[in-house]
C-alpha positions as CSV (number, residue, x, y, z in Angstrom):
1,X,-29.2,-14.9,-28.1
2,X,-29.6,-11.2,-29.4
3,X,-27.7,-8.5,-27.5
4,X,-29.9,-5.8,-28.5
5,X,-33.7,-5.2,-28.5
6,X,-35.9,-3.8,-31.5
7,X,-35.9,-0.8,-29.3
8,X,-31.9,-0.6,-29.8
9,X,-31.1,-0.9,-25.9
10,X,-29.0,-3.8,-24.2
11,X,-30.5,-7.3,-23.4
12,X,-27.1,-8.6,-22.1
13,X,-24.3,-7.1,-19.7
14,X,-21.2,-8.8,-19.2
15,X,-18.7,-8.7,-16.5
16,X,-15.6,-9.6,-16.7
17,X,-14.1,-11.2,-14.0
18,X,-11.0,-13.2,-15.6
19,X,-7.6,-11.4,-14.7
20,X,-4.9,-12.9,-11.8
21,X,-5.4,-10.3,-10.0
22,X,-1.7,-10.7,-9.8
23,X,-0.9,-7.0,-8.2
24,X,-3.6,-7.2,-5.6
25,X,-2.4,-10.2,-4.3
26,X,-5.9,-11.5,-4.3
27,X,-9.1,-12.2,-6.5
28,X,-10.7,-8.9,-6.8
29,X,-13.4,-9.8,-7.4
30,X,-14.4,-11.0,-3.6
31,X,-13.1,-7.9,-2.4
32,X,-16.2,-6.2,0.1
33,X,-16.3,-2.2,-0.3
34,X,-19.2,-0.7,1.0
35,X,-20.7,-3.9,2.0
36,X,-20.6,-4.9,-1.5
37,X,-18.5,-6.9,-3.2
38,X,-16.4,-6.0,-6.7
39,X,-18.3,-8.7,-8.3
40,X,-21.9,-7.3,-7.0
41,X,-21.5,-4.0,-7.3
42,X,-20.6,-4.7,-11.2
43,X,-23.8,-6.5,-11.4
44,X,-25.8,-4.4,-10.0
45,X,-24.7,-1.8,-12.0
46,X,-25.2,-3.4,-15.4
47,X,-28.7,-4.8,-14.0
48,X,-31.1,-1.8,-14.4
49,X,-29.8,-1.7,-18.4
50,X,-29.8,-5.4,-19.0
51,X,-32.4,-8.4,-19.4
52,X,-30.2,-10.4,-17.8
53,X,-26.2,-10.4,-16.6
54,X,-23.5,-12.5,-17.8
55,X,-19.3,-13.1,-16.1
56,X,-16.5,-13.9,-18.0
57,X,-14.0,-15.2,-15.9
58,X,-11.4,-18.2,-15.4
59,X,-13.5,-19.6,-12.4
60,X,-17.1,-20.9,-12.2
61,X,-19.2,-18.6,-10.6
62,X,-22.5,-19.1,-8.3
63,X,-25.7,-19.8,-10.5
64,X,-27.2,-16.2,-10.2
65,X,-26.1,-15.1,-12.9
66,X,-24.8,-17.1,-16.2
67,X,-21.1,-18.0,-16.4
68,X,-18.9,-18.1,-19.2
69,X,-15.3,-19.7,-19.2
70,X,-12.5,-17.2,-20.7
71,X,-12.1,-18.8,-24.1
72,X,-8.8,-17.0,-24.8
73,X,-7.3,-16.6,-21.0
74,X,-3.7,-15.4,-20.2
75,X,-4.9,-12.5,-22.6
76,X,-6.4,-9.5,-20.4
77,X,-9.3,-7.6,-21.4
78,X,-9.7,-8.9,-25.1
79,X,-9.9,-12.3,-24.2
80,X,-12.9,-11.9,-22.1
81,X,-14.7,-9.5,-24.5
82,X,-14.1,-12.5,-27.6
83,X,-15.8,-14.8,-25.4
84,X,-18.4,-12.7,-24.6
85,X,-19.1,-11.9,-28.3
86,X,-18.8,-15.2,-29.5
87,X,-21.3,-16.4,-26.8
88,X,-24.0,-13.3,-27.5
89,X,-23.4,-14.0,-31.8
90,X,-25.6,-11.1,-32.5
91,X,-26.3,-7.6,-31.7
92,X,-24.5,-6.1,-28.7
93,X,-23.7,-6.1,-24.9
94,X,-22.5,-3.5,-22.8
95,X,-19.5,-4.8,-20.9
96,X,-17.8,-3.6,-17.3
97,X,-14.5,-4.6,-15.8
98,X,-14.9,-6.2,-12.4
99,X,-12.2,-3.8,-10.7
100,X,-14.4,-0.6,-11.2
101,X,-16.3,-0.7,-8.2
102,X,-18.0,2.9,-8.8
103,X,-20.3,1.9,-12.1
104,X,-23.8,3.8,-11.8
105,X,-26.3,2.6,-14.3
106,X,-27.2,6.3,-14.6
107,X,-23.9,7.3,-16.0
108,X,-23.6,3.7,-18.3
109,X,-26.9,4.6,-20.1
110,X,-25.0,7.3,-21.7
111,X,-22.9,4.6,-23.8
112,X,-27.1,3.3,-25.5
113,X,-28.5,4.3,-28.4
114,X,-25.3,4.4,-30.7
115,X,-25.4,2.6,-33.8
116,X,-21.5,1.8,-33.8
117,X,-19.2,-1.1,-33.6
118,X,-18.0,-0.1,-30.2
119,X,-19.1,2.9,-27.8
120,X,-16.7,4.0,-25.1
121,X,-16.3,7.2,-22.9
122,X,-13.7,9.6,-23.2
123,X,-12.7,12.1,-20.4
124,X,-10.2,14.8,-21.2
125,X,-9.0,13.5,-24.4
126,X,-8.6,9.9,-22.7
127,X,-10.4,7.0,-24.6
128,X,-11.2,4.5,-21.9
129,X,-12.5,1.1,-23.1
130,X,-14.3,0.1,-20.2
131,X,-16.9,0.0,-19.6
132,X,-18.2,-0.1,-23.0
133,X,-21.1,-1.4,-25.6
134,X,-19.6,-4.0,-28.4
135,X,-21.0,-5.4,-31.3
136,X,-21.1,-9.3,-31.6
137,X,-19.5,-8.5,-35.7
138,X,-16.1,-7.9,-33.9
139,X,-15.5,-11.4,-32.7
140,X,-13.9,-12.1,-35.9
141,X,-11.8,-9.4,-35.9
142,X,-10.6,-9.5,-32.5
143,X,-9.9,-12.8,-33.0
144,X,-7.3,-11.7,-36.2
145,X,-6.2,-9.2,-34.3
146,X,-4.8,-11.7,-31.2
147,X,-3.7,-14.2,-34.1
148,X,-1.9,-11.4,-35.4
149,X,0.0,-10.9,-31.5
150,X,-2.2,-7.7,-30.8
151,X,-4.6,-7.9,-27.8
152,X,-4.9,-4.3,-27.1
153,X,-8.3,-2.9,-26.7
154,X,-7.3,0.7,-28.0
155,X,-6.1,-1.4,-31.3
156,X,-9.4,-2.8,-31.8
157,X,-11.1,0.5,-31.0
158,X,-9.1,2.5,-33.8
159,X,-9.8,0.0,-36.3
160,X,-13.4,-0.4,-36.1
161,X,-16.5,1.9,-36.2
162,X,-16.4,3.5,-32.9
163,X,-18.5,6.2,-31.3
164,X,-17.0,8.4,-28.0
165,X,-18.9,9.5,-25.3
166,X,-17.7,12.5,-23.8
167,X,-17.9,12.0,-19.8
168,X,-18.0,15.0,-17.4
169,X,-15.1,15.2,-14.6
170,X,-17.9,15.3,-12.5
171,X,-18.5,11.6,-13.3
172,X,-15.2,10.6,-13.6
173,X,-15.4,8.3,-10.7
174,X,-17.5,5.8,-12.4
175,X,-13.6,5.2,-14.2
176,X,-11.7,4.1,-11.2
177,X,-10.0,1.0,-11.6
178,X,-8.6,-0.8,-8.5
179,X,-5.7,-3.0,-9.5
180,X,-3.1,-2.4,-5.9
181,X,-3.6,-2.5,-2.6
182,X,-3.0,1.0,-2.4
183,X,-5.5,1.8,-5.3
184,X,-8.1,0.0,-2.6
185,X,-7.3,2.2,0.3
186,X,-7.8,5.4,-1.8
187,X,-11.4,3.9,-3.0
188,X,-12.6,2.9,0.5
189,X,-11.4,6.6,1.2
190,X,-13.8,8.4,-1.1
191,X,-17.3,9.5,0.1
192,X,-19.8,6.5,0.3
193,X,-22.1,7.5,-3.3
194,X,-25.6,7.7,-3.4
195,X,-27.5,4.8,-2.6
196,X,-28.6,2.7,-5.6
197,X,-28.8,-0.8,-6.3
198,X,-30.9,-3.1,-8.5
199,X,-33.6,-3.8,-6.0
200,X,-33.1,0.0,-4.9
């Protein structure tokens, strides 16, 4: 499979779905907000940019969408992105974390058209790795990298070719991460964002 088209957009998006969810208590990823849940609203973000959706995770998911099992679990983020890679083995892939229930495909597109190993956003100064576009030629590297006892995704950022995307504040939302109980009650407490979905 070839993550990117002749055209240089995104054939694959990738969710990843494999932390313990260890400070919520529960897998976020069946957590409902706005009569959503994590899981779908991740999809449905990356749908509009993709040809077709995959999930990393530690569990088998539900046939809609294809499933891959965390090759290097235990690890956090970099595990999941290695499997992804390896699975794609050319081009690229945009990939979202689960736990960022505020994705808009509107605001992702501006990570497409970069000719870079990686492309992530930036807000104030602030490198944030997810979401992000990753080229399948980093598997080997990340791989090196958790051999080596790194698995930070900043670490593999600085050491390969990597574009930034400067994001507005206004579209800072697209950033939060829910990871706490508490961090849940402030998300279901924001103002209900403009309807969009993938059959929208």
């Amino acid at each position: 499979m070839c993550g990117t088209d002749r055209k240089g957009g995104i054939d694959v998006g990738i969710v990843l779905a494999g932390g313990r969810s260890s400070r919520m208590g529960r897998d976020k990823a069946g957590i409902v907000l706005g009569g959503r849940t994590f899981m779908e609203r991740a999809i449905d973000a990356l749908r509009p940019l993709c040809a077709e959706v995959w999930v990393v995770g530690r569990d088998g998911g539900k046939g809609e969408v294809r499933f891959l099992r965390d090759e290097l679990p235990g690890l956090g983020p970099i595990g999941g992105l290695y499997t992804g890679l390896r699975a794609l083995g050319d081009g690229r892939a945009i990939f979202a974390a689960c736990d960022m229930p505020f994705l808009e495909p509107e605001v992702l597109k501006q990570l497409l058209g970069y000719h870079a190993e990686a492309v992530v956003f930036r807000l104030g100064g602030r490198v944030q790795p997810l979401p992000g576009v990753y080229n399948a030629r980093l598997v080997e590297r990340i791989l090196g990298q958790v051999e080596a006892g790194e698995r930070s995704l900043m670490a593999l950022l600085r050491a390969s070719f990597t574009a930034y995307v400067e994001l507005s504040p206004s579209e800072a939302r697209v950033l939060l991460d829910v990871d706490t109980p508490d961090d849940l009650g402030r998300a279901e407490g924001l103002p209900r964002e403009e309807a969009w979905t993938s059959a929208g």
